[in-house]
Each structure stands twice: as C-alpha cells, then as structure tokens.
N, C-alpha and C positions, 0 to 999 in steps of 0.2 A: 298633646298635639302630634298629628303625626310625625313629621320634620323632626321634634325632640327624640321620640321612639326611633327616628334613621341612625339623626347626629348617637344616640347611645349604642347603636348596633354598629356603628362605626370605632366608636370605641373599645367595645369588648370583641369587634372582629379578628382572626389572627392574621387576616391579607396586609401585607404592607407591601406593597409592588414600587417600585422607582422610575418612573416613565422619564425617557428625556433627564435622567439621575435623578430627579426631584422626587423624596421620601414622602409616602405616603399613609395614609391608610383606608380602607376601601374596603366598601359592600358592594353587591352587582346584583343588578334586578330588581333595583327599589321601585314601589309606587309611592306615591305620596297623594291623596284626596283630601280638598279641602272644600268642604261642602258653603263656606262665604267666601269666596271670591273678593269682595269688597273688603276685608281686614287683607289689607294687602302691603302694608308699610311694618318692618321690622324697626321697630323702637330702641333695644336694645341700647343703651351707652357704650357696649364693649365691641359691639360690629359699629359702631357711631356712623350710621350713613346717612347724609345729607338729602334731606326730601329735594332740593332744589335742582340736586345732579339726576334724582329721579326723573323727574317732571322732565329735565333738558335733555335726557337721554329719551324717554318717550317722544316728546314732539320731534326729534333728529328722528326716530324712527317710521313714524306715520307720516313724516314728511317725504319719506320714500329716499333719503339724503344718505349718502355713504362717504363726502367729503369727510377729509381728515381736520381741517379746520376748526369745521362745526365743532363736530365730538371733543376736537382736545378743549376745548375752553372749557368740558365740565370734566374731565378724563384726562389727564394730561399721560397716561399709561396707553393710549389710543395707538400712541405713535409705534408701540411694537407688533402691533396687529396689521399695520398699516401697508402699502404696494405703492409706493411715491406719496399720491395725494390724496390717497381714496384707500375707502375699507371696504377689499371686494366683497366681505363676506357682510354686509350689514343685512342682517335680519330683515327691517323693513324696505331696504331697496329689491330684495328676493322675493318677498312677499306681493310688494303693491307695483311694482314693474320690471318681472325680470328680462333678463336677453332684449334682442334686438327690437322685438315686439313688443316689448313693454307690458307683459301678461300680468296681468292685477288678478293674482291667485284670491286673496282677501274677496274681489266683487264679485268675482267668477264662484265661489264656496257661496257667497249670500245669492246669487241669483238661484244657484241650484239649490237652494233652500227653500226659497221662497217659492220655487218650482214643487218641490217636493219635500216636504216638511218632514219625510219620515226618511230621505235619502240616507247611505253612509259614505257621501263623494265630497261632502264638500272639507277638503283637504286642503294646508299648504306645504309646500315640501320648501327648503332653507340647506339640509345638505343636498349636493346632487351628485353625479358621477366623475363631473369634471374636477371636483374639488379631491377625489381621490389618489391621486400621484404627490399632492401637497405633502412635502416635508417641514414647512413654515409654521408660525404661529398662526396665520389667517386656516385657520380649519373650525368651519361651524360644529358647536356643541350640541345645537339644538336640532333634528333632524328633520321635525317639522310638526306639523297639531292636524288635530282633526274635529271638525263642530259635530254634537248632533241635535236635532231637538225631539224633546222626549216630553211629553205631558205639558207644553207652552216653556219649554225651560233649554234656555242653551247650554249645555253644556259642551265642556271642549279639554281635551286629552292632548298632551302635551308630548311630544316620543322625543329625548335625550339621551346620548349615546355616554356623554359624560356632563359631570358636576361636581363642582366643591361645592360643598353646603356653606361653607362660609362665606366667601368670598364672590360666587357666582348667583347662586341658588336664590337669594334674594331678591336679586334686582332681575331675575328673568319670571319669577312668581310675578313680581309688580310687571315689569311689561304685558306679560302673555293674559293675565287678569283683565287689564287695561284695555287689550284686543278681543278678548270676549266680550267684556262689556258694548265695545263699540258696534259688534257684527251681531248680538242682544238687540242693543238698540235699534239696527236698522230692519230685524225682523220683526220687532215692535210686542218681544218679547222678555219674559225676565231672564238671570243670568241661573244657571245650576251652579251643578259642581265644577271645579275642574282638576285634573289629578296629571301627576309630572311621574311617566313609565320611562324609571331612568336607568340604565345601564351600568355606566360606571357612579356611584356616589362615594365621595370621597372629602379627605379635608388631607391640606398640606400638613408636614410635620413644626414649620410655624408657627400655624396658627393653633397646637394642641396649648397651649394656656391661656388662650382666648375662648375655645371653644369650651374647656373645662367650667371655666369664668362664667358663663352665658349660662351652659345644663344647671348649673347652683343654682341660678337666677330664676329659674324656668323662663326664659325671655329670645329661646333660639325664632320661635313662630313669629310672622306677621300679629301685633297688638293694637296697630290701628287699624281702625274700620274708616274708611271714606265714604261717603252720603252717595244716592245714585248719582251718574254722570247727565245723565240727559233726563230734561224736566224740559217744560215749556219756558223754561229762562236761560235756556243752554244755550249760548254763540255757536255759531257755525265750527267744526273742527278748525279748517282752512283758515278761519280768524285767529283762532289760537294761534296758531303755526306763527302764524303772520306776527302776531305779539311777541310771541316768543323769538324771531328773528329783530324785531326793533329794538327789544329789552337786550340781545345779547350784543347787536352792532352800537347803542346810543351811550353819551359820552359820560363821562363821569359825573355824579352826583342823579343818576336819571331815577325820575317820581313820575309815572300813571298820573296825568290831569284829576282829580277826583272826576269831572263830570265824563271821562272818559272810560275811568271801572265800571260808571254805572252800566255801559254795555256788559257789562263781564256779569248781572245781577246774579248768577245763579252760583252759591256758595263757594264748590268746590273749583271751581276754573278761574275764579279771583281768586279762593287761596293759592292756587300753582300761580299764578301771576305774580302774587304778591312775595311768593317764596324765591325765584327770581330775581324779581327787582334786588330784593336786598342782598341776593347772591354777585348781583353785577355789582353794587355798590362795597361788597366785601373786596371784591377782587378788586378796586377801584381803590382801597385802603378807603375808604369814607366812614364815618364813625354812622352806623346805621341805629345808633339807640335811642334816636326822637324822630327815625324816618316814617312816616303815615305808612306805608307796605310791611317794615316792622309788627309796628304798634297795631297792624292789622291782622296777624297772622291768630292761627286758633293755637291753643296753649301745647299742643301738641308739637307743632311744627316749630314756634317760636325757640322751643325747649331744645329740638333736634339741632335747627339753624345753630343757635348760640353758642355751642359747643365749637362749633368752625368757624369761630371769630375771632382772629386773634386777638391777645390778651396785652393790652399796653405795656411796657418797659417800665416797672417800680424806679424811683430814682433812690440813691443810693442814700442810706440812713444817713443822716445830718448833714445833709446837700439838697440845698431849696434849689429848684427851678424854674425856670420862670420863660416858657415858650412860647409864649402868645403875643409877650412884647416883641418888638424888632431890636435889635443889637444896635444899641448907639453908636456910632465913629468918633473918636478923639480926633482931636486936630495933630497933625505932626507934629510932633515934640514934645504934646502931650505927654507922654508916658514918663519920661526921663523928669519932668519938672513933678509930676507925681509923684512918682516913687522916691523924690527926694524929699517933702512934705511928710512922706508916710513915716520915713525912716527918722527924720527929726521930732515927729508925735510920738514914734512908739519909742523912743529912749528918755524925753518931757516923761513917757507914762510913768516907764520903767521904774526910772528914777524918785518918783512920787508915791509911787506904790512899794516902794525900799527905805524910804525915809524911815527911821523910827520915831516911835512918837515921844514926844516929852512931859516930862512930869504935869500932871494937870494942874494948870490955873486958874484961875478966878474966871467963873463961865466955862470951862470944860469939865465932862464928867468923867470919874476914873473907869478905862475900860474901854476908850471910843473906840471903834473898828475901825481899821486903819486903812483907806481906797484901795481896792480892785480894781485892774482893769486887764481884762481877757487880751483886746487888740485895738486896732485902730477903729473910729467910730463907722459900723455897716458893715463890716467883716464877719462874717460866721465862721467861728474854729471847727 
C-alpha cells in the first residue's frame, strides 16, 4: 500500500527537523493514491481509532459547524486548536460557507461540473492568506482539494502542506474520501481515485514504537472497505446531521425507537448511527453490552468500539462484593451490642476448638477431628 511504502521512506529518511522543538522525522513531496476510496477506516489495534469519533467528526464537518462544543465531545484535544468558542480553521466551515458570504466552495465545484464535466475549476481552498501571520496552533494542514471527472469517475486530489502519518493522515483520508463520495453522488457519478500531494509527511519521535508496531503488522492502510453511501434507501444528509445532534445532546441511557432506524434502512448510515449511540451511552458510563445499537453494529465496528470501553474494576482476591443490594442501616447502638455478641462467639469458638480431646469411649472412634472454626458465623477471612 502506498501509505506503508511513505511510513517506510520515513523511516530510512536521514531528515529529522524539530519544528516548534517537537522531534521529528520527515519526507517531503509525498503523494499517496489510493485507487478505492471506499476502504477508508484504519483498523489497526495500535492506531486504535474509534469509528464513532470518525463518524462525529464528519457530520461536525458537513454540518458546516466550527463550535468548539460540538467537536470536544468526540476530541477533547479540540480545545488547543480552539479561539474562545470556535475552531476558525474547521475544514467544513471553509468549505460549505466561508466569510461574510457564506461561499459554498463544495456547490459552487459541483455546479461547475455539472456545467462542464471536463473543467479543472472546481476547487476548494481551506488555507488562505489571512491565515498566514498565524503563530498558533489553528494553522490548517490541509491546503485545499481539487475534483476532476474523467471517463464518469470523480476523482479528487488532495494538496497538504503538512502530515503525520500517524496521528493525522487517517482521519483526513476518511474525511476527504467521505467528501468525494458526496460531490460523486451529486454528479450521479462513481468515485475514482483520490491521491493526498503532501508536502511535509512526517511522524513524531513518539509515536516511532507504534509506528514500528503497525509496518510488522502490515496494517498502517485503511482495511475497511464501507458499502456505497447513497442508494435509493439513503436519508437525506441534513437528517443525518440532525440524528447525529439528537444522539449527541439526549440523556443517559438513549436507544433509536427501533420503528425510527427503520428510516435509516440503508446499511451504512445505521451503522454510523448505531456506532454513536453506543459512544453516547459509553460516555454516559452505561453498560452498552445488551444495548440493541451494540448488538447491531457489523463485526468490524463492534471490535473497533469495544476496545474504548472501559474495562470494570476486578474486586480484590478473596473479597465478595455485592453492589446491586442497597446497604442496610443498623439502628443506633446497633454496632456496639454487635460487636459484643461477636466477641463472646469467637472466644465460646476459640475455646472449643482448644479443647483437647479425650481418650475414646464407648461410641467414639479413635482419631475424631477435633472442630474448626475459621470465625464468627458469615464472615469471610
């Protein structure tokens, strides 16, 4: 794959540059093509990324949404990207409305398509000029894409000024796939290629025993493939959105009506729903392992989710628990009349289990075992 061929040219490259003192290592000029679009989820257990953060980060994106809010509930790292309450630099706020005009670069590329199938205009740009005096973290990575269509097939080029393969590179493959597919759709075409012409590619110093971890694996590439997005059983995007803001705002314990999925019939938009739900109800502490959006997920996701579940508290070797009853209350004074009962049982015990025994009589046999007793009766040592 190609991506594995980078991560190893990153490896055997001699650049180690320290930008912002952060240790590096780096290749420059990479492209990366990946002729399925659709295997667009890195499975990997050593990058372990949560399909649910995927999905919540796409729908904040296409929602045109730069609120810092949103985003941290799937990202809680949001906040150093952040300018008070909003992430100036969000990808799909640039895209689908930027500045005072609200320019939907996204419609404006599909109209000049659909005008001119053979155009090379329809463009979005995401860095821009003004973002060039930035000394902050809010400095876009991604410079901007570009569609073309070529033999019925969208294809779309991706121009990145910088990337970690680890840590970044992933989850903007799944976005920017995600967005061809949609501007596909609306040309009522299939998806091509799409290739990431990136500038800086890079991995922090970090992540080098993770990244090593992964090349062993072969498992650096997107290995799942997702089904097409739009079929005749596809909900409107705008509904998604909408779901996806009810699932994130509704209150503990929240389950999808079953007769209400059945709007969602078309596979893949219930699986993001259902991966969701169970992501709210993790956050929620809720034990999600006989939740119906669970138990519904494809073995894929299921496998991904479960790993980000916390793992209950073993109790502690030879200490019963017992959490599901409620804790009885003693009456006052209780304790003190107890514990003088306990104290005259266990020296009665003592004392009986010290006895020695005497010579055997008539009806006893030689040998008898002579009583144990550990502690007071109901007491675990």
């Amino acid at each position: 794959m190609a991506i594995e061929r980078a991560a190893q040219e990153i490896l055997l490259n001699r650049l180690a540059p320290s930008p912002r003192g952060l240790a590096t290592k780096e290749v420059l000029a990479q492209t990366i093509a990946v002729s399925n679009p659709r295997a667009r989820i890195c499975t990997s257990r050593f990058r372990n990324l949560n399909p649910a953060k995927l999905f919540g980060r796409f729908f904040w994106e296409v929602a045109g949404r730069e609120d810092l809010e949103s985003i941290s509930y799937y990202d809680s790292s949001a906040v150093r990207f952040a300018k008070g309450d909003r992430i100036p630099t969000a990808y799909g706020k640039r895209l689908l409305s930027y500045g005072k005009s609200d320019l939907d670069q996204v419609g404006r590329g599909i109209e000049t398509l659909k005008a001119d199938p053979a155009s090379r205009r329809a463009t979005g740009l995401i860095l821009t000029p003004i973002d060039n005096p930035s000394t902050t973290r809010e400095y876009p990575c991604v410079v901007g894409y570009q569609t073309l269509v070529r033999e019925d097939y969208l294809h779309m080029i991706v121009f990145v000024r910088s990337s970690s393969v680890w840590a970044v590179f992933p989850i903007d493959f799944f976005l920017f796939s995600m967005l061809q597919e949609i501007i596909a759709a609306e040309l009522g075409i299939e998806v091509g290629t799409i290739s990431f012409m990136i500038g800086s590619m890079h991995f922090y110093k970090q992540d080098l025993e993770s990244i090593n971890l992964v090349m062993n694996h072969g498992m650096m590439a997107p290995t799942y493939e997702m089904g097409p997005l739009f079929t005749e059983h596809s909900p409107k995007l705008e509904d998604m959105i909408d779901a996806e803001q009810k699932i994130r705002k509704h209150r503990a314990g929240f389950n999808f009506d079953p007769k209400l999925m059945l709007r969602y019939k078309d596979e893949e938009w219930a699986q993001m729903l259902h991966a969701l739900i169970v992501y709210r109800n993790i956050l929620d502490k809720e034990d999600v392992g006989r939740l119906p959006s669970y138990l519904a997920l494809n073995p894929t996701y299921k496998m991904m989710i479960t790993r980000h579940i916390p793992k209950k508290k073993e109790a502690k070797k030879g200490v019963t628990t017992t959490t599901s009853k409620p804790i009885r209350r003693e009456p006052k004074g209780a304790d003190n009349k107890k514990s003088k009962l306990e104290k005259q049982s266990t020296k009665r015990a003592k004392k009986k289990a010290t006895r020695v025994p005497s010579k055997p009589t008539s009806g006893q046999g030689e040998g008898q075992e002579v009583e144990n007793t550990s502690g007071p009766s109901g007491w675990v040592s």
